[in-house]
C-alpha positions as CSV (number, residue, x, y, z in Angstrom):
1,X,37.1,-12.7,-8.6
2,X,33.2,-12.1,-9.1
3,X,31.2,-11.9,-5.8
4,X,28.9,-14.4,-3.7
5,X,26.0,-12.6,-4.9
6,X,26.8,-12.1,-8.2
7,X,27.7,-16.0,-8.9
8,X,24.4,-16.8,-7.3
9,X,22.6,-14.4,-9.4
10,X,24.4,-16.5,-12.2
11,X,23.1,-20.3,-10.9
12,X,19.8,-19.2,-10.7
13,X,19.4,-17.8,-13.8
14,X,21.6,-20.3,-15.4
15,X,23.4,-18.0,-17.8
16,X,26.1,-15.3,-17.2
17,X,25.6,-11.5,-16.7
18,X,25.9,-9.5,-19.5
19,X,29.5,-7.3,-19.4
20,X,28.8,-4.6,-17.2
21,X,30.5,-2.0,-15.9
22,X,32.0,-1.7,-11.9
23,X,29.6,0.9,-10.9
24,X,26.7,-1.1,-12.3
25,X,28.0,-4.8,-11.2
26,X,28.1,-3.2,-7.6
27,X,24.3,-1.8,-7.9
28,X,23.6,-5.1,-9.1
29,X,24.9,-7.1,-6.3
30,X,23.5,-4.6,-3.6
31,X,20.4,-5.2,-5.4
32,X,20.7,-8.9,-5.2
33,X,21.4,-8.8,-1.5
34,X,19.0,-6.6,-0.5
35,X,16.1,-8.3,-2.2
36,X,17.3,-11.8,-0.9
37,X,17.2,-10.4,2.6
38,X,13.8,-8.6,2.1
39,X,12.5,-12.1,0.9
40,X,13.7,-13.9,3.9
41,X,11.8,-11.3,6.1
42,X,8.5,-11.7,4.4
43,X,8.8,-15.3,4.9
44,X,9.7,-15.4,8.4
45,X,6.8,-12.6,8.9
46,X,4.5,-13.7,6.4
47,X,1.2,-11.9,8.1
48,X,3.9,-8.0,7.3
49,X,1.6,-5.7,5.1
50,X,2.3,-4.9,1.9
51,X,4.5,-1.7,2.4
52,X,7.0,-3.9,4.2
53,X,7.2,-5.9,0.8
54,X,9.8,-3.6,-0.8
55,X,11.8,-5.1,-4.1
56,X,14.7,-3.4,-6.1
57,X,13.4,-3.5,-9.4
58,X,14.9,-2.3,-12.7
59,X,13.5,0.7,-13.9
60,X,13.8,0.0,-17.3
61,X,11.0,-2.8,-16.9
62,X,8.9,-0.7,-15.9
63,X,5.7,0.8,-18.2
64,X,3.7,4.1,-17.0
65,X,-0.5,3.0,-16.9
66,X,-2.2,4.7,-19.6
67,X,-5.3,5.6,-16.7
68,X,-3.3,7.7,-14.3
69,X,-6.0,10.3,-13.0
70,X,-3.1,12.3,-11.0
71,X,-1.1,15.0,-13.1
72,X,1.4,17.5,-11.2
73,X,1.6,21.2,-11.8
74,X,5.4,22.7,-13.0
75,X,5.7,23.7,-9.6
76,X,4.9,20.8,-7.6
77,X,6.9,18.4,-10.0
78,X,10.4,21.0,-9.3
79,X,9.5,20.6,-5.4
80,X,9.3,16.7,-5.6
81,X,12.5,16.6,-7.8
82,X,13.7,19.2,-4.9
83,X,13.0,16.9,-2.1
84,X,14.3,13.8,-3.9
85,X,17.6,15.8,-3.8
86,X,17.7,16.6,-0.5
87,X,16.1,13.3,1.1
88,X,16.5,10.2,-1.7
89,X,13.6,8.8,-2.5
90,X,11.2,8.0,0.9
91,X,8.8,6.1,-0.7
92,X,8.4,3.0,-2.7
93,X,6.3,3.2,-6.2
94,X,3.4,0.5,-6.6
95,X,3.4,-1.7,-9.7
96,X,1.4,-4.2,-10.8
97,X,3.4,-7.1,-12.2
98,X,2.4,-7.7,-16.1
99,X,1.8,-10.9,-18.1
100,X,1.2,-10.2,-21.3
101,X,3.8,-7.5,-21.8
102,X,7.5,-6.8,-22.9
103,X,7.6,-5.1,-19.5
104,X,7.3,-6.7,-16.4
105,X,5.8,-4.4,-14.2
106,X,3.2,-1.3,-14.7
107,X,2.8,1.7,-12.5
108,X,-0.1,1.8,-9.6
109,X,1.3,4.6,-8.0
110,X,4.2,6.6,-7.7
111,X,4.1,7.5,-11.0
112,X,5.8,11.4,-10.7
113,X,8.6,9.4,-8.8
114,X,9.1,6.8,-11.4
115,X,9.7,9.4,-14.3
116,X,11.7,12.0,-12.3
117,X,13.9,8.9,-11.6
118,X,14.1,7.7,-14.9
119,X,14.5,11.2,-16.8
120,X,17.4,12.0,-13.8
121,X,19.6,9.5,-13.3
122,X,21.6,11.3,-10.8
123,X,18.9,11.1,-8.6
124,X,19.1,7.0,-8.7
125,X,21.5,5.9,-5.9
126,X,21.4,2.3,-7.0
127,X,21.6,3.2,-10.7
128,X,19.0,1.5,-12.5
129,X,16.9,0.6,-10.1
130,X,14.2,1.8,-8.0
131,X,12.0,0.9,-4.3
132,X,8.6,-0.9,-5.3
133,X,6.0,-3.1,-3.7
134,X,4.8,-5.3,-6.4
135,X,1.1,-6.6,-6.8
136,X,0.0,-9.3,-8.6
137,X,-3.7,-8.1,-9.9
138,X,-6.2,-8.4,-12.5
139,X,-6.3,-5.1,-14.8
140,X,-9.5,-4.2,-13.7
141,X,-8.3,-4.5,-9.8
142,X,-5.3,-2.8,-10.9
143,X,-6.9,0.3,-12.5
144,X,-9.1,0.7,-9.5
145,X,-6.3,0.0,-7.0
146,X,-4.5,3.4,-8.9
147,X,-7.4,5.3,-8.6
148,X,-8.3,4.5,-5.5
149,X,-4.2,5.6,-3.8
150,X,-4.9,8.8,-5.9
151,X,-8.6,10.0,-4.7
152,X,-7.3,8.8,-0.7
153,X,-5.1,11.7,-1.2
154,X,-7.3,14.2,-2.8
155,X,-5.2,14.4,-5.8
156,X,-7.3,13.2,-9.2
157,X,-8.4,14.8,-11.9
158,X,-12.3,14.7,-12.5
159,X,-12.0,13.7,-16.2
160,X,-8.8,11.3,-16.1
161,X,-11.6,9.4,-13.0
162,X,-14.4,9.7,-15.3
163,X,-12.7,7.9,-18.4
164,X,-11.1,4.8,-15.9
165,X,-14.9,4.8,-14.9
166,X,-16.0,4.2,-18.7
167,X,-12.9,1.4,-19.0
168,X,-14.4,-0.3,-15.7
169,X,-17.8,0.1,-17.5
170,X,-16.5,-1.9,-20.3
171,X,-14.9,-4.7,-18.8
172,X,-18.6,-5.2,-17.4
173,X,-18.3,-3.7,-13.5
174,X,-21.7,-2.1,-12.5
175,X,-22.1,1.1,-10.9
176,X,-22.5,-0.7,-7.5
177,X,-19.0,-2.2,-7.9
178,X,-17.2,0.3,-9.0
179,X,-18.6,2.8,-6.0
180,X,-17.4,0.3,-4.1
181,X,-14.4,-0.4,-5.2
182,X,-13.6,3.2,-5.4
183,X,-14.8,3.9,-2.4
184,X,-17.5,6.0,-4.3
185,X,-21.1,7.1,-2.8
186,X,-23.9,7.7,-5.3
187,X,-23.6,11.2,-4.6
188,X,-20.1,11.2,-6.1
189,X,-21.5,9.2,-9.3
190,X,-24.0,11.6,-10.0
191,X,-22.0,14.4,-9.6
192,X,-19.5,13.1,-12.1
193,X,-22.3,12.6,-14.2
194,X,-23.0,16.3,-14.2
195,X,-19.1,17.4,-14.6
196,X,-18.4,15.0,-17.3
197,X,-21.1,13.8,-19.1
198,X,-20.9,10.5,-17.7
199,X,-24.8,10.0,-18.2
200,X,-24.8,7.6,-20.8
201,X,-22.3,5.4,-19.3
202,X,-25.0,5.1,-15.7
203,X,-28.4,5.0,-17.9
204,X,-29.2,1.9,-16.5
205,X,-29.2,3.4,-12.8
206,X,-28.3,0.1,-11.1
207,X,-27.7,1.4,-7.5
208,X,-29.2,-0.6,-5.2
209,X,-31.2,-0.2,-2.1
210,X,-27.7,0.1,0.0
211,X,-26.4,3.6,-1.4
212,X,-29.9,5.2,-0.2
C-alpha cells in the first residue's frame, strides 16, 4: 500500500511515480513531507528570512554557474568533505531557480557542498537530494548575489571577480551599480583595474560624486 504522501505527490502531478526503489520511495516521501511542512511555516510566518526558506531539492536538477569567483585548495576541499562526515551537511546551498534551462535550479552559493554531495553519494542522507533556499532572480541579480556571499566571506579570487565584473559590464550595469551592488568602493575598482587589467572595461570613469 503506497503512502499518504506519496499518493499526494501523485494527484498533484497527475501522473504516477516512476518505479523506484524502497530506499529511494522513502527519501522521496520524507522529501515530500518535509517540504510540505516547511511551506506551511513560511505561510503562517510569511515576514521569516530567507534562510528559514529551506526546500529538498533534487540534486540532479541542479547546474554549477559558470561565474563562481570561489575555488578551494586540496586541502580545504578534504576538510569540508571531513566535516560533512562527521556533522551532515549544516548548511543549505543557494540556487537561483532557472527558466530557460533543462535544469531547474543554478548554484548561488554552496557550490563546494553541492559537488562533494554529488561526486559522494554516501555523504547524501536523503539520497538524491540536498538543503537549498531557492531565489527567484534575474541573471544579472543572480551573478552579483554569488559574488557578493563569496567576497562577505573573504573568499574570491581576483580574476574569477574581475571577469563577472566584464559580464555585468555587458548586460549594461555601470560602474556605480555594480559597486553597489557588490558592495564595492571605488578604491576596490581601481585596484582591480591595476591587478587585472580591468581598464578598458572602466574607461568611461562614470563614478559619481557619492564614491568621493
Amino acid at each position: 500500500m503506497e503512502s499518504e504522501p506519496t499518493l499526494a505527490y501523485q494527484r498533484r502531478t497527475k501522473k504516477p511515480l516512476k518505479p523506484i526503489n524502497s530506499t529511494n520511495k522513502q527519501a522521496i516521501d520524507k522529501v515530500a513531507i518535509y517540504n510540505k511542512a516547511a511551506k506551511v511555516l513560511i505561510e503562517l510566518i510569511p515576514d521569516l528570512p530567507p534562510a528559514c526558506h529551506v526546500e529538498m531539492i533534487p540534486l540532479d536538477e541542479i547546474e554549477a554557474n559558470q561565474y563562481n569567483p570561489n575555488k578551494m585548495a586540496p586541502p580545504e576541499s578534504k576538510l569540508l568533505k571531513t566535516s560533512m562526515e562527521k556533522n551532515g551537511v549544516t548548511m543549505p546551498i543557494l540556487v537561483n531557480r532557472l527558466k530557460t534551462s533543462l535544469k531547474k535550479y543554478v548554484v548561488v552559493d554552496g557550490f563546494h557542498r553541492y559537488q562533494l554531495l554529488l561526486n559522494h553519494p554516501e555523504l547524501q542522507v536523503l539520497k538524491g537530494y540536498i538543503p537549498a533556499v531557492v531565489l527567484n532572480l534575474p541573471e544579472e541579480k543572480c551573478m552579483a548575489a554569488s559574488v557578493r556571499h563569496n567576497l562577505a566571506r573573504g573568499s574570491h579570487q581576483v580574476e574569477l571577480t574581475a571577469d563577472l565584473i566584464i559580464q555585468l559590464k555587458g548586460m549594461g550595469w555601470t560602474n556605480n551599480k555594480i559597486c553597489y551592488e557588490l558592495g564595492m568602493d571605488q578604491d576596490e575598482v581601481l585596484r582591480l583595474q591595476q591587478v587585472t587589467g580591468l581598464a578598458a572595461a572602466f574607461k568611461d570613469q562614470d563614478f559619481s560624486q557619492s564614491w568621493e
